[in-house]
Steps between C-alpha positions, in 0.01 A plus 500: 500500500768235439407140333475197726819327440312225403336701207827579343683340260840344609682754325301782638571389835907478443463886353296611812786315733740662338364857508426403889852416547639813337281704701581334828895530409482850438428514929273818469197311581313530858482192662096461472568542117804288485302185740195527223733482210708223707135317528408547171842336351429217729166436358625518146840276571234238653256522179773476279669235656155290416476604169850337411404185703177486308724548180744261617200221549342540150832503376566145669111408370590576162799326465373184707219521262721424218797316623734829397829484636689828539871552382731739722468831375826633318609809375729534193792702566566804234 
């Protein structure tokens, strides 16, 4: 039996999405199977999506905490 989504690690969740996605694309799935697997991605998009905004808020904690400011993010071109 599959993991609540709320057992699994962000990470784990994006690799499950995208093997549900894959599997859904490829159109050879009944559409009991394919609404399950549409439910399940549903549940994991929603647990993910408050993982990040928990990340996001101890991020913002942190860095209230200590009066950090941020500089823009740059990348060096090669």
């Amino acid at each position: 039996m599959a993991k609540k989504p709320e057992n699994l690690s962000f990470e784990q969740s994006l690799s499950e999405l995208e093997t549900i996605v894959a599997h859904l694309e490829q159109g050879e799935v009944s559409l009991d199977d394919a609404l399950k697997q549409f439910e399940r991605g549903i549940n994991l998009v929603r647990q993910s999506q408050t993982k990040l905004e928990q990340a996001q808020q101890k991020v913002s904690i942190l860095l209230n905490e200590n009066d950090v400011e941020l500089a823009p993010f740059t990348v060096d071109a090669e």
